[in-house]
N, C-alpha and C positions, 0 to 999 in steps of 0.2 A: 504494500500500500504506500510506503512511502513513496517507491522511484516513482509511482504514478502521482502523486502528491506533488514532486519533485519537478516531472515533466510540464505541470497542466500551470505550478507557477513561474515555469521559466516563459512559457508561452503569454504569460501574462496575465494568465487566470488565476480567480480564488478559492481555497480549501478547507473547509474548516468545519468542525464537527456539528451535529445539527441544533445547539443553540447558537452558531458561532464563533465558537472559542478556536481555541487551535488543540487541543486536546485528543483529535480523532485518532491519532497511532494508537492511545494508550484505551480511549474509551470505543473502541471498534466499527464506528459509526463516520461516515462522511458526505459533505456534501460538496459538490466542486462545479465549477459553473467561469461563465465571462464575467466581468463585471458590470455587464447589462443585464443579466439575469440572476447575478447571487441573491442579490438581495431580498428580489421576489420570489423566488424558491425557497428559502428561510423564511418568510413570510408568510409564504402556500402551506407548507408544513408545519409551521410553527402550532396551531391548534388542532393537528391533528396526532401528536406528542403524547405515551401517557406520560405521566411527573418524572417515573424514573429515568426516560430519556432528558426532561426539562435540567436535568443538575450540570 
């Protein structure tokens, strides 16, 4: 997961686990996108979360 993590920010995309964070190697979860669409992908997602992904 990382090299892919790796690749998608050298291209100039964003990675981050799905509140956000940067956390996704250790917490298993990711989301990865351009920066036209991260944002609202975290956003689409975000209420459909139970709490134990929310942390």
């Amino acid at each position: 997961m990382a090299a892919g993590a790796l690749l998608i920010q050298e291209a100039g995309g964003l990675v981050s686990d799905f509140t956000g964070g940067h956390d996704f190697l250790e917490k298993g979860h990711i989301v990865a996108g351009n920066t036209k669409c991260f944002k609202a992908v975290l956003t689409a997602i975000a209420p459909h979360l139970p709490p134990s992904l929310k942390r």
